[in-house]
C-alpha positions as CSV (number, residue, x, y, z in Angstrom):
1,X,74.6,-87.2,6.6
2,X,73.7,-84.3,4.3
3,X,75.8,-81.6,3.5
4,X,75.2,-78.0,4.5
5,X,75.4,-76.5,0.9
6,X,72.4,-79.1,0.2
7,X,70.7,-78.0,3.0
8,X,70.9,-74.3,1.9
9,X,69.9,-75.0,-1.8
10,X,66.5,-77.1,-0.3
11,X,65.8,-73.9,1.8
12,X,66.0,-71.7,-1.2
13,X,64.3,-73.8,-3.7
14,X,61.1,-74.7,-1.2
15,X,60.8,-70.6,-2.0
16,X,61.5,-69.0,1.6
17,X,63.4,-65.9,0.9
18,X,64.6,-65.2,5.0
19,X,66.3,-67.2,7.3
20,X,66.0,-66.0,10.7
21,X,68.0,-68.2,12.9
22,X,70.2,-68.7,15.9
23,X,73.1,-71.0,14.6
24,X,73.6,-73.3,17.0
25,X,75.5,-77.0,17.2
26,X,74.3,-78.7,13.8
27,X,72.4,-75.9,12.3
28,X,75.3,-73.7,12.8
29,X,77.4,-75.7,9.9
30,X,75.2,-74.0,7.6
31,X,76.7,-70.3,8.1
32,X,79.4,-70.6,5.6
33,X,77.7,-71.5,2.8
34,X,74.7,-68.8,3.7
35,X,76.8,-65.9,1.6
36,X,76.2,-65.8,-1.8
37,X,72.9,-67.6,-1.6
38,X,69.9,-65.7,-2.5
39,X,68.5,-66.0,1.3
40,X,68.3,-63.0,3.2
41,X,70.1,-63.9,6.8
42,X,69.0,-62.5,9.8
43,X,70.6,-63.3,13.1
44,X,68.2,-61.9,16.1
45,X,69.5,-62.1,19.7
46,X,67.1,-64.3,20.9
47,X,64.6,-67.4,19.4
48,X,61.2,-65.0,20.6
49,X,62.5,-62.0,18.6
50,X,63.4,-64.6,15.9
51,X,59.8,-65.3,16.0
52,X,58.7,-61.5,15.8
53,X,61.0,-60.3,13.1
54,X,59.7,-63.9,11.2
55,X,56.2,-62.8,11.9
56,X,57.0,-58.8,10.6
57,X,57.9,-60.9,7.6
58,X,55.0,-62.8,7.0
59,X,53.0,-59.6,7.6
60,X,54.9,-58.1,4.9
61,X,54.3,-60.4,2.5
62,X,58.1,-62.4,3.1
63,X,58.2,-66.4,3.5
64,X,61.0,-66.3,6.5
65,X,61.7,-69.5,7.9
66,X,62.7,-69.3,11.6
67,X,65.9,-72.1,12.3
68,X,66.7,-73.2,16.3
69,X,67.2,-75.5,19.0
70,X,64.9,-76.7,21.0
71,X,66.0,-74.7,24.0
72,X,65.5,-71.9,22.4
73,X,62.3,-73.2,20.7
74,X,61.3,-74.0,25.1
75,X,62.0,-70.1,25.5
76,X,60.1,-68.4,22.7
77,X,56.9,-69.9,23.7
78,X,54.9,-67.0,24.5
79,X,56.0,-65.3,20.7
80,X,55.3,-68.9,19.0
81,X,51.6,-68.6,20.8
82,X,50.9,-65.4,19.9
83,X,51.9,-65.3,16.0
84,X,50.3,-68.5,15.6
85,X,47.3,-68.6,17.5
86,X,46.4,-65.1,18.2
87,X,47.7,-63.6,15.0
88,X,46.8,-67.2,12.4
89,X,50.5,-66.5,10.7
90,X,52.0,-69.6,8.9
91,X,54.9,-69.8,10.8
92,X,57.4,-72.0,9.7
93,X,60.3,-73.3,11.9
94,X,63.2,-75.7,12.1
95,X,63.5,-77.0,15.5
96,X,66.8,-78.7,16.1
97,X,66.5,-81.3,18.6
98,X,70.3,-81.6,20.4
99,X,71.3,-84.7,21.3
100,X,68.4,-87.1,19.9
101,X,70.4,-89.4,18.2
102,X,72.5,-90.3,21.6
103,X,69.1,-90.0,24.0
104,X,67.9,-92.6,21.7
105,X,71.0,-94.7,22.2
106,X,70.9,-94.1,25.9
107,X,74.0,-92.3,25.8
108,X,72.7,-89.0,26.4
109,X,71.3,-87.2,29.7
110,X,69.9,-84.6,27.7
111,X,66.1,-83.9,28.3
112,X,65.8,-81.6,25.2
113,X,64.5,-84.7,23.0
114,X,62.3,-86.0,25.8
115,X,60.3,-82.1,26.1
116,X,60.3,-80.6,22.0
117,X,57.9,-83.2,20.8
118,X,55.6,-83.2,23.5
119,X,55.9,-79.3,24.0
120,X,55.1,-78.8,19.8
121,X,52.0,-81.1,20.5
122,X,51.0,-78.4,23.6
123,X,51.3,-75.9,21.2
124,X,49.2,-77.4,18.8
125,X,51.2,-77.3,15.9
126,X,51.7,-79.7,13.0
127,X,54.9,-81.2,12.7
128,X,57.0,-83.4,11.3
129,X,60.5,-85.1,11.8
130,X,63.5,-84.8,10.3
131,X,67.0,-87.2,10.7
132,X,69.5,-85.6,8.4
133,X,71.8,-88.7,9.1
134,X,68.8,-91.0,8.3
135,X,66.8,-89.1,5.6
136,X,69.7,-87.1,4.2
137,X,68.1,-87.8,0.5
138,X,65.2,-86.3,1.3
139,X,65.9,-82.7,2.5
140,X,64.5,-81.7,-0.3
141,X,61.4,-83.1,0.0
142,X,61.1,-82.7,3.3
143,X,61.3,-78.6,3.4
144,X,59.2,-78.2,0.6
145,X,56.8,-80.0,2.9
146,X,57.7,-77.3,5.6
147,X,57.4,-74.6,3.4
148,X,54.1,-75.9,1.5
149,X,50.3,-75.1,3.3
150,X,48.7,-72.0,4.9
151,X,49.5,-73.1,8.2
152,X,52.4,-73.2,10.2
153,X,54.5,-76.1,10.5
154,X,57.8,-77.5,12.4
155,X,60.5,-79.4,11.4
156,X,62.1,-81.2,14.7
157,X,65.7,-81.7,13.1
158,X,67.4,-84.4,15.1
159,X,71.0,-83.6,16.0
């Protein structure tokens, strides 16, 4: 499993200069080792505003990368349609997926891993996958990936 100061130093050296994000179960072990580091951290209320204040961002010329769960990835729908498809922004988002890992060994009841792939797909956007306990050496590569392209992208982080 990676480390959350190794995750912070892949965010900042795939170049996005916000983080926008609603810590929550894993992505939450991040927050203490956000101060100091040259990401600007912005916690909104809720994952659609997370979207908006991302898309201000873009808008301003920013590369903000938006970091939540996939419940809160469910909710901001209508904010994910319109900056991506209405407004073409290259919106770039970590999606952790609570409770893969145990759905995938059965021992979870949890239907957010059975809806976040299918619902990205709805969405139309690309995507990859991420298993920090299973690809920890390549959290690098794998958000300079997210970060790379003109078009938006999400990162379904398995928890």
């Amino acid at each position: 499993m990676i480390d959350a100061p190794t995750v912070v130093t892949a965010i900042v050296s795939a170049g996005f200069t916000h983080l926008v994000w609603i810590p929550d179960s894993h992505l939450g072990t991040w927050d203490p080792h956000l101060p100091g580091s040259p990401l600007t951290v912005i916690r909104p209320t809720r994952e659609g505003e997370a979207v908006a204040i991302a898309a201000g961002l873009l808008l301003g010329g920013a590369r903000p990368l938006v970091a939540i769960q996939c419940t809160g990835f469910f909710e901001a729908g209508d904010a994910v349609r319109n900056v991506v498809h209405d407004l073409g922004l290259p919106l770039k988002l970590i999606v952790g997926v609570r409770s893969l890992r145990a759905s995938r060994q059965g021992r979870s009841q949890d239907n957010c891993p059975r809806f976040a792939e299918p619902i990205t797909q709805a969405w139309q956007l690309p995507y990859s996958h991420f298993d920090p306990a299973a690809d920890g050496a390549d959290v690098v590569r794998s958000l300079h990936t997210l970060a790379a392209g003109a078009e938006p992208h999400v990162l379904l982080w398995a928890e």
